[in-house]
C-alpha positions in Angstrom: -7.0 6.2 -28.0 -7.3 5.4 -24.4 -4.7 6.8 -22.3 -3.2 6.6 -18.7 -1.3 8.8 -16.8 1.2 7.7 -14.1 2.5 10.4 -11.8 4.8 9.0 -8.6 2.7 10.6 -5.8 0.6 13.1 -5.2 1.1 14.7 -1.8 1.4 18.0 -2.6 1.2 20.7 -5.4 4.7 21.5 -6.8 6.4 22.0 -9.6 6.0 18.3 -10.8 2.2 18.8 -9.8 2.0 21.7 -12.1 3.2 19.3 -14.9 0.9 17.2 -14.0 -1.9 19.7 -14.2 -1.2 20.6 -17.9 -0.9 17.6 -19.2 -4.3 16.6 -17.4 -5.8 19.6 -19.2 -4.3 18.2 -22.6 -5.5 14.7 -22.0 -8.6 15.3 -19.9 -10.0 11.6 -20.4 -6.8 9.9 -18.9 -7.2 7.3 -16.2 -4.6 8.6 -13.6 -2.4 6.0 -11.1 -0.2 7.5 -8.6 1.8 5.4 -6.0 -0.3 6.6 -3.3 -2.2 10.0 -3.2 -2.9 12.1 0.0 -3.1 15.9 -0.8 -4.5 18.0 1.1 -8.3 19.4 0.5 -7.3 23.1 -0.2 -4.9 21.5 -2.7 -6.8 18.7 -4.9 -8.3 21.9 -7.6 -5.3 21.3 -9.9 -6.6 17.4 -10.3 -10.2 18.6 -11.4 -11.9 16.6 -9.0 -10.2 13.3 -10.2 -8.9 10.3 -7.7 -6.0 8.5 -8.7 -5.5 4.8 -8.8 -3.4 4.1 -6.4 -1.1 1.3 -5.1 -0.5 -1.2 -2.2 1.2 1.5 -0.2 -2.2 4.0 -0.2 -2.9 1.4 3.0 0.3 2.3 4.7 -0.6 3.9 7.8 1.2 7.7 7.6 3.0 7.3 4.4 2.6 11.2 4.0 5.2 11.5 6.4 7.7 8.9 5.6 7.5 7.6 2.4 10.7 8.3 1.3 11.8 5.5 4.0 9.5 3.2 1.1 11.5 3.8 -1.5 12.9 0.2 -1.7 9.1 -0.6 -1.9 8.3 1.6 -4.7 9.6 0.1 -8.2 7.3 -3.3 -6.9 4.7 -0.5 -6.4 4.4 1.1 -9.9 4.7 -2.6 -11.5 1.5 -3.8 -10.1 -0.1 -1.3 -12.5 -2.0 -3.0 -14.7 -1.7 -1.1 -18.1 -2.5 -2.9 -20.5 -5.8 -1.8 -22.0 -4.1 1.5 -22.9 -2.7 2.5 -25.8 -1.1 5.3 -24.6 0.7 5.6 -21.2 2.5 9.3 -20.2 4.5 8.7 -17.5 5.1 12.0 -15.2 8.5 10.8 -13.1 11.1 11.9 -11.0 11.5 8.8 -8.8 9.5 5.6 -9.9 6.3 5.8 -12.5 8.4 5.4 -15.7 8.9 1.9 -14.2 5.3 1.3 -15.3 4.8 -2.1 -17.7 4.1 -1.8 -21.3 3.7 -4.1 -24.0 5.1 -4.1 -27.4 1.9 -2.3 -29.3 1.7 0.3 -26.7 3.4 3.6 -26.5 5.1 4.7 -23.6 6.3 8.4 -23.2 8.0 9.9 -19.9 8.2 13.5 -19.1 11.2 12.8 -16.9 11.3 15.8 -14.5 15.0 13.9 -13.3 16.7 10.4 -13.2 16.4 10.3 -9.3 18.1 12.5 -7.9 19.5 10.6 -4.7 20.2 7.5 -6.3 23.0 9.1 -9.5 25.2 12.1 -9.3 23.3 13.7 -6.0 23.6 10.4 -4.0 26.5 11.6 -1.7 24.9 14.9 -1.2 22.0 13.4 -0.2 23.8 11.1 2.5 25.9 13.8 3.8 22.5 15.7 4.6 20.6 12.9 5.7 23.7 12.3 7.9 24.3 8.8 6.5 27.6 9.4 5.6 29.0 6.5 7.9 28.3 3.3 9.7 25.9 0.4 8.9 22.8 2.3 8.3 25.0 4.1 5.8 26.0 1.1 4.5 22.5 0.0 3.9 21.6 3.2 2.6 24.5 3.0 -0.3 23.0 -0.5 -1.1 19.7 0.6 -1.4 20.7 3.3 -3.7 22.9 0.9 -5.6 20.2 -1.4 -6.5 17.6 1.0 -7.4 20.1 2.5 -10.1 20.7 -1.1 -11.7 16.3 -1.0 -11.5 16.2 2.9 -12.7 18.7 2.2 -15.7 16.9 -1.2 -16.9 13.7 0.5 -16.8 14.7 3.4 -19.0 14.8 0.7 -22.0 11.0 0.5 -21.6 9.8 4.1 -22.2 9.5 4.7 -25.9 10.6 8.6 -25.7 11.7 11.1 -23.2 11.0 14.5 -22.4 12.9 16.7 -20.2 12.4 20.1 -18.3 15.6 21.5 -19.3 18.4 21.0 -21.3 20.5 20.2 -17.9 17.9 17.8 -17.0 18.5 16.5 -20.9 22.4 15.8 -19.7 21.8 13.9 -17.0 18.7 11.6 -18.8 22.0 11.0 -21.2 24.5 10.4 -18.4 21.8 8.3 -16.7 20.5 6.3 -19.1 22.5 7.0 -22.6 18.7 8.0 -24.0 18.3 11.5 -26.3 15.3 13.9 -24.6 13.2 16.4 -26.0 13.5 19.5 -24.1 10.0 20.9 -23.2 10.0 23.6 -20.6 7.6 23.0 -17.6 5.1 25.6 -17.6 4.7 29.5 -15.2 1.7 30.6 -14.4 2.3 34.1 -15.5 -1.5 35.3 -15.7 -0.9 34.9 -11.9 2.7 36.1 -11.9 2.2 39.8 -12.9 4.3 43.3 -12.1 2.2 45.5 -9.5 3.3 48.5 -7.8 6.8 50.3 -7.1 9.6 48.9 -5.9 11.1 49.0 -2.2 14.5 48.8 -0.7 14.2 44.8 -0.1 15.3 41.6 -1.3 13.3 38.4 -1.3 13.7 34.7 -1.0 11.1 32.1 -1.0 11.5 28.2 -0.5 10.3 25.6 1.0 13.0 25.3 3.9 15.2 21.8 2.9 19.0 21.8 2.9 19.7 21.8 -0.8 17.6 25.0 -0.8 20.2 26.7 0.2 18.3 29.5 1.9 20.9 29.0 5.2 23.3 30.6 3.1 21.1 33.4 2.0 20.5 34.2 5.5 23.9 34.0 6.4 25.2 36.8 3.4 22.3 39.1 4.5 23.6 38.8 8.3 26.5 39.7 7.0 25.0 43.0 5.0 23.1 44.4 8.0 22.2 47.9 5.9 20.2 45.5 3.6 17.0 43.9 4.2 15.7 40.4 3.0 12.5 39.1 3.5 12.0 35.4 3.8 8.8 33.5 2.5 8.7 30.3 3.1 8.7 27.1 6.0 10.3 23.6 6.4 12.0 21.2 8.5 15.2 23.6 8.1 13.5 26.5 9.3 14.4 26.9 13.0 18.4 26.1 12.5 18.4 29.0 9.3 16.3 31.2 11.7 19.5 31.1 14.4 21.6 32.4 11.5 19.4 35.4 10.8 20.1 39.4 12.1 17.8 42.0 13.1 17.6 43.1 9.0 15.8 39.7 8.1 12.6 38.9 8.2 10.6 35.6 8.5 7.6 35.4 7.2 6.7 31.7 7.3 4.1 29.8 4.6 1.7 32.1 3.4 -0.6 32.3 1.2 -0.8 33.3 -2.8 -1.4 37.1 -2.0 1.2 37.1 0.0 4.0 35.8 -1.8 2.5 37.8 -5.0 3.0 41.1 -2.9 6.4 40.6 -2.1 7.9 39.4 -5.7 6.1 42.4 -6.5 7.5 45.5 -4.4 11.2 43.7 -4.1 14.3 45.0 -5.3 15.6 41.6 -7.1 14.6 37.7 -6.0 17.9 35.5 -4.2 18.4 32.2 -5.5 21.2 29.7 -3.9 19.8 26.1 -5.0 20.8 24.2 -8.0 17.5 23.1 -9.5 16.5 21.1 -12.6 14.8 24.2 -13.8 13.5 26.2 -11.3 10.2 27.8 -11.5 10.4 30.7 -8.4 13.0 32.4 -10.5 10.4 32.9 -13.2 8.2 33.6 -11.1 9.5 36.5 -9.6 10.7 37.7 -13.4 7.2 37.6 -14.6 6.6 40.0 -11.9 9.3 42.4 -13.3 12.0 41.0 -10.4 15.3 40.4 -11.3 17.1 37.7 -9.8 20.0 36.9 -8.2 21.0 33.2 -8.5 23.6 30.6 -7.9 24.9 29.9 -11.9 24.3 26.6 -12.3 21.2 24.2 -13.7 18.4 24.8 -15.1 18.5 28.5 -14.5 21.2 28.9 -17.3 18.2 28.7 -19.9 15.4 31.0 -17.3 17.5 34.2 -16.8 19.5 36.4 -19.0 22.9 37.7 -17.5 24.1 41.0 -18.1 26.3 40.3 -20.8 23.4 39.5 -22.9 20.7 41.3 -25.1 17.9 42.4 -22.6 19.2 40.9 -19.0 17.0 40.3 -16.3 19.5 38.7 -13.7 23.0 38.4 -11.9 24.6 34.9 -11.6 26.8 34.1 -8.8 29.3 31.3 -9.1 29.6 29.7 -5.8 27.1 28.7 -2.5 28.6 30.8 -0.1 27.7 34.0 1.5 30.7 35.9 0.0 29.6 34.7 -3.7 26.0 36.6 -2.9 27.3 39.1 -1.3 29.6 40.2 -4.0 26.6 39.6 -6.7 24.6 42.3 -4.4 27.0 44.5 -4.9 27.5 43.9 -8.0 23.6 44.5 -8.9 23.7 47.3 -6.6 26.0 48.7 -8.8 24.8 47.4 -12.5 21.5 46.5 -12.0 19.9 49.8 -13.6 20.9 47.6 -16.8 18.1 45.5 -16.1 14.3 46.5 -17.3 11.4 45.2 -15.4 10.0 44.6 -18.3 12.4 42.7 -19.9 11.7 40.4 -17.0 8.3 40.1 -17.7 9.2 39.6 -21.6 11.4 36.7 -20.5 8.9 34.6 -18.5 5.9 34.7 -21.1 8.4 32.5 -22.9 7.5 29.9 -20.7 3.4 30.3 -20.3 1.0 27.4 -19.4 -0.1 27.7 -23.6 3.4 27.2 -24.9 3.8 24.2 -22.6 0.4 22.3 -23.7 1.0 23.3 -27.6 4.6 21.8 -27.1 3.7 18.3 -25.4 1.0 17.6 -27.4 2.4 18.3 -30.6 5.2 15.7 -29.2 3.0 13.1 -28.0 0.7 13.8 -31.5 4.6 13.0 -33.4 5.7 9.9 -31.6 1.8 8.4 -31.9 1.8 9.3 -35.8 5.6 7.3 -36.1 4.3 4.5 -33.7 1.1 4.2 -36.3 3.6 3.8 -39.3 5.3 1.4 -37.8 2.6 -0.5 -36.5 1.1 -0.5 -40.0 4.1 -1.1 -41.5 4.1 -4.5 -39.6 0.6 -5.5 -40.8 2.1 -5.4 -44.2 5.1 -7.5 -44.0 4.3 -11.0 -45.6 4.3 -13.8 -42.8 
């Protein structure tokens, strides 16, 4: 069986890159294609020393920057793949690469990490933070989006089966594309993840700085609480306008490195969490560290964190993006949070280990191939 792997790009390692990094360890023989691939050195280990095949816009000059301003570019992009000595193609997509093209006798899976986000039910979002709410490059903008839907929805007919990350990203794969998804979670690296020393009078956010983050708000409810201190881990282009909300009782600590970040989900009192993600690893990362968390209750963080109400809790949901909602779900952990055991935490998030994630896809993939076999055999057979 000769497979490929298609992955949108590879500029960083993420949360999608970490998907990407398990299946690579269950399918170490795929060729990999990636629309263009520019990660850093001190990056590449998660891609084992591997180079992608990459397209036409590898040759764009600074496309690290501003390739999002390609995306009109990018479904022509992942059809210039040529695919079709495979027999099996895995398709690792949140934008593009499940546009890949496959023929009738191949088999065509897509972990869908989301339908793109920008272009369905997060496109006005998007605009009103990109502050393209209005005028003609608005206008242009809408009809970009509009026409990569109509490409996004045709190509869903060619992927034989879909995996999701979540059962929320399952809803909107439905919504999307009227297609059924198996739910596979993405995988948390708790061997790295681990409880550590005694906790301190702090609370802790970390986040890449970029509006739908969220993490203005955070600052704003901690201004608000000056007796309480939050650390912040974490950089971006929204860093200097959520540093002019902050007060004397936060602290910035910018990027840093994996020690770092370890020591604080470590000593804090409880992890903040204002985004709505498709899963959301941080949140289980700080659990597998015996944190609790504090997040906004919606998404994918609905299946990652138990709320009080339930057997063994290991988090407060707040119900709104505002500093009065996380404010009030302080206080309320402040007040109920004894209910919650470090090490139910830590029992919560080996639920989603690096193991279970690799025994899950593959016993999917090893499923549809088996049906795909029948069928294929089944065909042979039929009179002519």
């Amino acid at each position: 069986m000769k497979v490929a792997l298609v992955h949108d790009w590879l500029v960083t390692y993420a949360g999608a890159e970490r998907v990407l990094e398990q299946i690579l360890a269950c399918y170490p023989e795929a060729d990999l294609f990636s629309m263009f691939e520019k990660v850093p050195p001190e990056e590449r280990a998660f891609l084992g020393g591997r180079r992608a095949h990459t397209s036409f816009l590898q040759r764009v000059p600074g496309i690290q920057r501003g390739y999002r301003s390609l995306l009109p570019l990018m479904p022509l992009a992942v059809e210039q793949f040529d695919l079709s000595s495979y027999d099996l193609v895995l398709s690792s997509s949140y934008a593009v690469a499940k546009g890949v093209l496959t023929g009738p006798d191949q088999l065509h899976l897509c972990y869908c990490h989301s339908p793109i986000r920008y272009a369905w039910d997060l496109q006005h979002q998007y605009l009103r933070e990109a502050g393209l709410s209005r005028g003609l490059r608005s206008l242009v903008t809408r009809y970009i989006l509009h026409r990569v839907r109509m490409w996004d929805a045709r190509t869903s007919n060619g992927v034989d089966g879909f995996m999701a990350g979540s059962h929320f990203v399952a809803r909107r794969i439905a919504k999307a594309y009227r297609r059924r998804a198996t739910v596979i979670y993405p995988p948390v690296d708790v061997d790295a993840f681990t409880p550590g020393g005694s906790k301190e009078d702090f609370y802790v956010t970390a986040s890449r700085m970029v509006p739908y983050k969220r993490i203005d708000v955070i600052v704003e409810a901690f201004a608000a609480m000056p007796n309480r201190r939050l650390v912040v881990v974490g950089d971006g282009p929204e860093a200097a306008r959520i540093r002019d909300k902050a007060a004397p009782n936060i602290q910035f600590l910018g990027q840093q490195p994996f020690e770092v970040l370890l020591d604080q989900l470590q000593r804090a009192r409880a992890f903040v969490f204002a985004a709505e993600e498709d899963f959301g690893i941080a949140p289980l990362e700080a659990q597998s560290c015996g944190t609790p968390v504090l997040a906004y209750g919606k998404g994918g963080v609905l299946e990652t964190i138990r709320c009080l109400s339930e057997p063994e809790p290991t988090g407060i949901f707040f119900p709104e993006q505002t500093p009065a909602s996380i404010r009030a779900a302080v206080q309320q952990f402040e007040r109920e949070g004894h209910q919650i055991d470090p090490e139910a935490c830590r029992r919560n998030a080996l639920r989603f280990g690096p193991e279970r994630f690799r025994e899950q896809f593959r016993s999917y993939v090893s499923r549809r191939w088996r049906k795909a076999e029948a069928r294929a055999r089944r065909r042979r057979l039929q009179p002519r």
